[in-house]
N, CA, C and O atoms as a MOPAC input file, in Angstrom:
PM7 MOZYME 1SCF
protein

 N      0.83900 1    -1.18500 1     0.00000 1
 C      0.00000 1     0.00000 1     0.00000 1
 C      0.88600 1     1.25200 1     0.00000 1
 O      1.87900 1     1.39100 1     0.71400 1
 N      0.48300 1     2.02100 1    -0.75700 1
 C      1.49700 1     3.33200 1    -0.43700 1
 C      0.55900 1     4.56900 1    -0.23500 1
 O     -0.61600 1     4.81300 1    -0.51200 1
 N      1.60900 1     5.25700 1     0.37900 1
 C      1.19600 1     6.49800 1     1.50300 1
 C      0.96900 1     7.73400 1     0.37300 1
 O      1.61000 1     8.16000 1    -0.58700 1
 N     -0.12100 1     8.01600 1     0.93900 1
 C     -0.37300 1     9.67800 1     0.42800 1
 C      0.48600 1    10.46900 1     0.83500 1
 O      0.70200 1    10.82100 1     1.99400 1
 N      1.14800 1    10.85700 1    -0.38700 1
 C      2.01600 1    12.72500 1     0.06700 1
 C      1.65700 1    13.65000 1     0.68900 1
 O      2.41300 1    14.37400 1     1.33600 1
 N      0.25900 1    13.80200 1     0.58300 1
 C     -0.99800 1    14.92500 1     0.68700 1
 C     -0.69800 1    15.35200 1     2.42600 1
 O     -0.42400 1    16.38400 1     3.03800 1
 N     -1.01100 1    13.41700 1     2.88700 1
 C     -1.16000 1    13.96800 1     4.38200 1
 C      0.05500 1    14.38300 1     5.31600 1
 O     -0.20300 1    14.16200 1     6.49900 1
 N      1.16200 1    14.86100 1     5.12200 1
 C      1.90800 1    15.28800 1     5.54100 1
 C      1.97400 1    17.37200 1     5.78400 1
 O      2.25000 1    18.17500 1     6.67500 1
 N      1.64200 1    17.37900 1     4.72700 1
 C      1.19900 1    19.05300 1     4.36400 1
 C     -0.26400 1    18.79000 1     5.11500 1
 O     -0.34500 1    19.77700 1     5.84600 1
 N     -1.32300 1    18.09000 1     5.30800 1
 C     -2.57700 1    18.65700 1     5.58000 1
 C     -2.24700 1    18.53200 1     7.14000 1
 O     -2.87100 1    19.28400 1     7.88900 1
 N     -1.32100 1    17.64600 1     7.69000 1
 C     -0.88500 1    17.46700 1     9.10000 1
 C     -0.24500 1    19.50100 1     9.54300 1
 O     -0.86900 1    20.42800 1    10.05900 1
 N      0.46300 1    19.45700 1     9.28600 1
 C      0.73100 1    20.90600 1     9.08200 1
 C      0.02800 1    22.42100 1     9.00000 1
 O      0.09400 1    23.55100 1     9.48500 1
 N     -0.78900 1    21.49500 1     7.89600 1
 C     -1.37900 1    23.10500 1     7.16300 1
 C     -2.30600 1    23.37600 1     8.29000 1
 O     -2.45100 1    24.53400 1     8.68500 1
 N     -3.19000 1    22.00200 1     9.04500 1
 C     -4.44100 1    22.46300 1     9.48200 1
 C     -4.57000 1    23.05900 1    11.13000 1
 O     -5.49600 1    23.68800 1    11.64200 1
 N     -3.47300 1    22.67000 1    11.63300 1
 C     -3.44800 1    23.73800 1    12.62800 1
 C     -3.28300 1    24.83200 1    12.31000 1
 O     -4.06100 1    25.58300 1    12.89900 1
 N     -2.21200 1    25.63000 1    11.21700 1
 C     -2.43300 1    26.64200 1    11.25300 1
 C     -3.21600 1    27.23600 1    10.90100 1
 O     -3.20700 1    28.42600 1    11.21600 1
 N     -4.58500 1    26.56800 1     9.84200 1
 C     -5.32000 1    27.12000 1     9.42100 1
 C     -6.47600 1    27.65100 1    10.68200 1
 O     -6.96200 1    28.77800 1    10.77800 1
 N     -6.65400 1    26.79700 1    11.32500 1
 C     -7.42300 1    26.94500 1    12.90100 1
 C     -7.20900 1    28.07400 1    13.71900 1
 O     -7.96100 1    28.82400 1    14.34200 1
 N     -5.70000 1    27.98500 1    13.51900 1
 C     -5.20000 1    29.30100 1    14.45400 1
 C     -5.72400 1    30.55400 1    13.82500 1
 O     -6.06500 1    31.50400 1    14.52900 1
 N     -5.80100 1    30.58300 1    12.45700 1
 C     -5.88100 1    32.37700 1    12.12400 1
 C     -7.22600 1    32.08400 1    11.60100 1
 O     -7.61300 1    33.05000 1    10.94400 1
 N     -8.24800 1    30.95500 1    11.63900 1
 C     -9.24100 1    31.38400 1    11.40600 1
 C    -10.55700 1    31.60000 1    12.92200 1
 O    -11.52000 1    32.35000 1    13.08200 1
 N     -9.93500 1    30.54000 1    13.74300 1
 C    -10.87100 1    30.47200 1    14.56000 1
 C    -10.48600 1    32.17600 1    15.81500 1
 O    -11.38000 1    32.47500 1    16.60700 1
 N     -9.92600 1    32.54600 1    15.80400 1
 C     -9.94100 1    33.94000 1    16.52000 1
 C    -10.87600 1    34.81700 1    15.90000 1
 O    -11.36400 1    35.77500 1    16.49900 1
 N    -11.16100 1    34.50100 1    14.64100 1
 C    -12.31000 1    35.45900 1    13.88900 1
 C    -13.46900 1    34.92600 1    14.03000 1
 O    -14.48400 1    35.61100 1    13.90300 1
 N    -13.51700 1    33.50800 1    14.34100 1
 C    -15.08400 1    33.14300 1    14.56200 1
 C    -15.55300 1    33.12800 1    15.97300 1
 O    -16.73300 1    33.37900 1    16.21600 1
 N    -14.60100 1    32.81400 1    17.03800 1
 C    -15.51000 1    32.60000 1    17.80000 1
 C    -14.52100 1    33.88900 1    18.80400 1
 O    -13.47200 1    33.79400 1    19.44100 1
 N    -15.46400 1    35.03700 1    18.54200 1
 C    -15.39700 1    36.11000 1    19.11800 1
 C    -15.81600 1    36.52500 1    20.81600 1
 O    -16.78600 1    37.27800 1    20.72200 1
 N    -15.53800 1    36.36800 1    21.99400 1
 C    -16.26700 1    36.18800 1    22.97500 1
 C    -16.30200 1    37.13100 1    23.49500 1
 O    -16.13100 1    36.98000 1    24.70500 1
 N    -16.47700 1    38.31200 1    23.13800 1
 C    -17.04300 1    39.80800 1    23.81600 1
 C    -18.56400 1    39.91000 1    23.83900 1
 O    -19.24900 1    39.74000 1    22.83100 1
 N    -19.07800 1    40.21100 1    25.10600 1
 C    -20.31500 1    40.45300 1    25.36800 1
 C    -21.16400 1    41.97100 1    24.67100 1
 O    -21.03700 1    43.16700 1    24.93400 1
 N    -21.94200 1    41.29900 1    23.80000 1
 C    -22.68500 1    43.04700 1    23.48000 1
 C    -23.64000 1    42.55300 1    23.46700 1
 O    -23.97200 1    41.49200 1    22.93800 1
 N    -24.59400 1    43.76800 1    24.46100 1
 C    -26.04700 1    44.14300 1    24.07600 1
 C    -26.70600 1    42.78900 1    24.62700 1
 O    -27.28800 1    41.85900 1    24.07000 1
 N    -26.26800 1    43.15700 1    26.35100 1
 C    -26.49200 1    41.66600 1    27.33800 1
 C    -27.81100 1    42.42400 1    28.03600 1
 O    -27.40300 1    43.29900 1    28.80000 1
 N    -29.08200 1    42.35900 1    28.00700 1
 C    -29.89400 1    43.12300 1    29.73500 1
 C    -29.83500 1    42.35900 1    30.20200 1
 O    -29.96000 1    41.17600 1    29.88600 1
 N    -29.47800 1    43.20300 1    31.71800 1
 C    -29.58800 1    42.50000 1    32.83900 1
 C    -30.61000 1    43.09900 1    33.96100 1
 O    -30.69800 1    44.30800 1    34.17600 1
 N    -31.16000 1    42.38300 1    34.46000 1
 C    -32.39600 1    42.57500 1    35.26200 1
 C    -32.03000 1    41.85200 1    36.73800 1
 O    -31.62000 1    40.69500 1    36.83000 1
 N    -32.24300 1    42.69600 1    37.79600 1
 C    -32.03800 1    42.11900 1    39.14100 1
 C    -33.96500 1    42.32900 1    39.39400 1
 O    -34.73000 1    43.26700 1    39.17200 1
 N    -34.14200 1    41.02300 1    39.91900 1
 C    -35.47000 1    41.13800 1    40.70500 1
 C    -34.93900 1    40.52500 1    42.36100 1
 O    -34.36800 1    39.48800 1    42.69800 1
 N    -35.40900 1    41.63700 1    43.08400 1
 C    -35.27800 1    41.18600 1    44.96500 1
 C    -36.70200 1    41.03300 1    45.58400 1
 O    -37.52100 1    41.84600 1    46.01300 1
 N    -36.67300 1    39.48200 1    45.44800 1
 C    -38.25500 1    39.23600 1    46.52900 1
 C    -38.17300 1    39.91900 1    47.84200 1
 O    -39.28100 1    40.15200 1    48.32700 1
 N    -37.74500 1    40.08000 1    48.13800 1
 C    -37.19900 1    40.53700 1    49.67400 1
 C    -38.67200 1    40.98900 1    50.26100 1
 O    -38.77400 1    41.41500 1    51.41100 1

């Protein structure tokens, strides 16, 4: 059986692709949260 060339570069490529894409997707700044306190008291 012989080995794909491919997966050596996709071993590689795909962390970095993760790194510079996922800081753009998953953004975790809070906007445009209400917050409501109710006191039974």
């Amino acid at each position: 059986m012989k080995r794909n060339p491919q997966i050596p570069k996709t071993i590689i490529a795909m962390p970095i692709m993760v790194m510079l894409v996922l800081p753009l997707v998953a953004n975790l700044d809070v906007k445009n949260v209400g917050v409501t306190v109710v006191d039974n008291d």
